[in-house]
N, C-alpha and C positions, 0 to 999 in steps of 0.2 A: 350688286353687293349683298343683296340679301340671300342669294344662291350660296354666294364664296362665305358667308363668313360661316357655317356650317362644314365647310368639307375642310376651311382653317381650321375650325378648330378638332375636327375629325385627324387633320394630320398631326395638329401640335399633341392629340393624344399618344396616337399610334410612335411617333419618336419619343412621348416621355416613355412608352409602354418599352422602347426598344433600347432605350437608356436602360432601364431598370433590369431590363433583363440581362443585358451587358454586365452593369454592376456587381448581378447576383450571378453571373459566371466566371466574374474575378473574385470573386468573397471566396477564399479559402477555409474550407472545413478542418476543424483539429478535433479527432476524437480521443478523447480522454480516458485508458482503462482503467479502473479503482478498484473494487471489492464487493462485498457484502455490503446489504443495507447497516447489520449491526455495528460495523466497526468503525475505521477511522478515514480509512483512504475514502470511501463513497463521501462522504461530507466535505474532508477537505477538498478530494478533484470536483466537486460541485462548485467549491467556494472558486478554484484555480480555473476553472472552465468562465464564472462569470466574470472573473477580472482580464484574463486573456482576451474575451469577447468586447470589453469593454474599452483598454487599452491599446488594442491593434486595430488599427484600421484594415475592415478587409476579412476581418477574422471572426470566424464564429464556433465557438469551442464546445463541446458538449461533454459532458461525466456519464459514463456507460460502469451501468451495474455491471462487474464480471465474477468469476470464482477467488481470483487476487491476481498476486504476484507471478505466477506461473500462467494462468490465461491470459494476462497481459503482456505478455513476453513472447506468448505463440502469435498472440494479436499484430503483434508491432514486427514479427518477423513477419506475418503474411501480409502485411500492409493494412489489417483494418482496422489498425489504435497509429495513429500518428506517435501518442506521448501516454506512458505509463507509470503507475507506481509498482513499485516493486522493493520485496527484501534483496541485500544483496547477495545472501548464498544463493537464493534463486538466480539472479539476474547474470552469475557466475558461471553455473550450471548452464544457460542457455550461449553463453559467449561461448564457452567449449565443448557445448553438444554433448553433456553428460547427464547423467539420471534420469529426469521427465524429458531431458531434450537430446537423447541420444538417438541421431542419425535425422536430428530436426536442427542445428545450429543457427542462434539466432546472431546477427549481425549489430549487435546489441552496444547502445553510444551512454554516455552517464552524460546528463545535463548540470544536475546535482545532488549534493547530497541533502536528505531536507530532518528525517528528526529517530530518535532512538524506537527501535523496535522493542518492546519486552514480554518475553514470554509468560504468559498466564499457563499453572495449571490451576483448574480451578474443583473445588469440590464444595460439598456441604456438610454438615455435621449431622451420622446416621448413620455414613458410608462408612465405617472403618479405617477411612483413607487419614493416615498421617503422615508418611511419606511416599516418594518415590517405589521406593521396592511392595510396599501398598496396593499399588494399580495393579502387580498381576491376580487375574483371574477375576479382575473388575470390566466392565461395562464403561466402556473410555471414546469418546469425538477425540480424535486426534488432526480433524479441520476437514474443510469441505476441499474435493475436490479439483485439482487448479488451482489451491493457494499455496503460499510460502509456509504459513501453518504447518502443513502436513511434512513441507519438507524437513521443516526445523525441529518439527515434532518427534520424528522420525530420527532423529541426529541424538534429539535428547534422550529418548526412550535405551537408546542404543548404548550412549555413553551413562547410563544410569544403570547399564548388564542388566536389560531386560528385554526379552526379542518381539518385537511389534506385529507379530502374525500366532505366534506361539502363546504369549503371555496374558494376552488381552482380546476382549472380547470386543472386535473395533470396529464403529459408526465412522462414518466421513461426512459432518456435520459443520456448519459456517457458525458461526459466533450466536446469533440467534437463536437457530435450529438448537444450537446445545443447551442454551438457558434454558426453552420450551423444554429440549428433552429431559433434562436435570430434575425442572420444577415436576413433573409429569411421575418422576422416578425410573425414567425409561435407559437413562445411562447415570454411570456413579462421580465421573468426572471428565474432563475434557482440557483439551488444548488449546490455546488462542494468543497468538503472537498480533500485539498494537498498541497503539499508543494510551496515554492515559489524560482521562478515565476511556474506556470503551464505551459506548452506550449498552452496549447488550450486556455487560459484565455488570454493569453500576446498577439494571435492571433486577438483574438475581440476587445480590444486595438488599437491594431494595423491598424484596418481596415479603409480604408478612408471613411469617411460621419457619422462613429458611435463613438457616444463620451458614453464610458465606468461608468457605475456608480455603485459603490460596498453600498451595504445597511448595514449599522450598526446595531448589536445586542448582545453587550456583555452582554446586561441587562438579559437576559434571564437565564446566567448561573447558579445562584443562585437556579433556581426552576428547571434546568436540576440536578444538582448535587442533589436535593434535594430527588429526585423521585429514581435517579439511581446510587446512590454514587459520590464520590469525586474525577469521573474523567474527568471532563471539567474542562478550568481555560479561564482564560480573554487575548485577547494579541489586538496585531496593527497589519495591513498592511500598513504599511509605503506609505505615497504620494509618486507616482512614482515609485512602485514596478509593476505596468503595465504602458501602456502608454497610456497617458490620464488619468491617476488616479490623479486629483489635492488633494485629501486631503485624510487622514488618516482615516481608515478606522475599529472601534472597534469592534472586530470580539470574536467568541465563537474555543476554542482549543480542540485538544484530541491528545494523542501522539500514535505513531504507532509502531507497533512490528515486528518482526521477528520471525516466529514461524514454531513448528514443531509438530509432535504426540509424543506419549508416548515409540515409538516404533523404535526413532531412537536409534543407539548407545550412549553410554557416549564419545567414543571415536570422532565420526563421528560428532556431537555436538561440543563437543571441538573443533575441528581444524576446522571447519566452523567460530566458534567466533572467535578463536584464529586471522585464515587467515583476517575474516573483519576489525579487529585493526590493524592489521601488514598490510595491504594493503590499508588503508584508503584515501590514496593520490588518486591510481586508481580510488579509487569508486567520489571521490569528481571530480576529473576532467570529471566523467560524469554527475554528477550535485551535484551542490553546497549544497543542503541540509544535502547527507552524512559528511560534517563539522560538522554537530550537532551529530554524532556518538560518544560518547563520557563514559568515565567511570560514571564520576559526574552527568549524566542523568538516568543513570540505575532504580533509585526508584521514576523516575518522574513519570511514568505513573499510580501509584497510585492503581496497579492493583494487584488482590488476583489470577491469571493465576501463576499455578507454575510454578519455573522455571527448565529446565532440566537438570538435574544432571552433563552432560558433560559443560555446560555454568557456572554451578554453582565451579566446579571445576576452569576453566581457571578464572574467575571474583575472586576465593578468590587466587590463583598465584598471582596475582597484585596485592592484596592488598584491594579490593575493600570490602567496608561492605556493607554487600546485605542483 
């Protein structure tokens, strides 16, 4: 007995070791695309990543810094984001292999719809900048990169009869990078489509010596939706949604989705949506916009992106007419 009970507990090792590694060959990975450190999606798909991991058995979810809504969308067509945020002209665009995704078509599934996108442009008092037709021959971030920013940027600039290669003298800068380059003096103003507040916006706000000034341009929506369908609408940034923001500010919308490929589960779908309803508190106390997560928003975004069969399933359990 004294030989055996050594090489016992040698094997009861070696099977717990073979257990465990069984386990972690079933644990399915969900990578999560988001954004920029500065804005909104990176915090929330953090906060969505730890409740998926926590909720699913099996499942372990992670938030991946990316450029936004357009890397996230090449991501999830080439297989290396399971589940993305995205705006939905973007996520538009890649369903039909148009603008950044022409002759790259993404197979692209809507889980849900989760909360209002609104356009920032933002400037400072110094620049001359009092309207839209202001930024030509200005020093302008119109977004970094692979985000929906630039797309929407680029829509507005447009329908504002001002040519965004001609007019402006233009950086491709993330939310951050523009605050830095703002404070610095290095550009006069910038783009930035997210939710409210952003961190990096509330940041330049914030900053002692620089007084904050957001440029109005709901006018333009009309000739955006006109070109690109019916999916911009008109909203506010309420005086004092940053600091130093004295007055209200008439801003151009788009709403943002949650997405995935053609290739997830119905099941894996489902209890993804399921979990973001039933967990809504978590998500909201990492920022306030998941309040807008809601059933009665579902057909706001106005968008022909189908939706995936597993999301379509849990939305008509509730009741919901989709």
């Amino acid at each position: 007995m004294t030989f055996r009970i050594p090489r016992l507990l040698a094997c009861a090792a070696a099977a717990a070791t073979l257990l465990a590694g069984a386990a972690l060959a079933q644990q399915k990975t969900i990578a999560i695309g988001t954004g920029g450190t500065g804005g909104v999606y990176y915090p929330m798909g953090g906060g969505l990543a730890a409740v998926l991991s926590k909720a699913l058995p099996g499942v372990q979810a992670t938030a991946e810094v990316t450029g936004g809504s357009v890397d996230n969308l090449k991501l999830i067509g080439s297989g290396q984001s399971e589940v993305g945020f995205s705006m939905v002209d973007a996520a538009l665009d890649a369903y039909k292999g148009e603008d950044k995704f022409k002759g790259n078509k993404v197979e692209v599934r809507t889980l849900m719809v989760l909360y209002p996108n609104r356009m920032h442009v933002v400037t400072i008092e110094g620049t001359g900048i009092e309207t839209m037709s202001d930024l030509k021959g200005k020093r302008v971030s119109t977004g970094s990169p692979g985000s929906a920013t630039e797309v929407m940027a680029f829509r507005v600039i447009e329908a504002a009869g001002l040519d965004k290669d001609k007019d402006l003298k233009r950086e491709r800068l993330g939310a951050a990078e523009s605050v830095n380059a703002i404070k610095d003096r290095k550009i006069d103003a910038f783009f930035w489509v997210g939710g409210l507040p952003t961190a990096a916006v509330t940041d330049l706000g914030a900053t002692p010596g620089v007084k904050i000034k957001m440029i109005d341009h709901s006018e333009v929506v009309d000739k955006m939706n006109a070109k690109h369908g019916k999916l911009y609408s008109t909203d506010t940034i309420k005086a004092g949604t940053y600091p130093g923001q004295d007055k209200d500010n008439k801003i151009s919308v788009v709403w943002n989705v949650l997405v995935t490929n053609d290739k997830m589960t119905d099941q894996m779908a489902y209890d993804i949506v399921k979990t973001v309803f039933e967990k809504k508190a978590d998500l909201v106390a990492v920022h306030k916009e998941a309040d807008s997560i809601d059933y009665k928003y579902q057909l706001k975004a106005n968008s022909s992106i189908p939706w995936h069969p597993g999301a379509l399933k849990y939305f008509a359990e509730k009741g919901v007419q989709m």
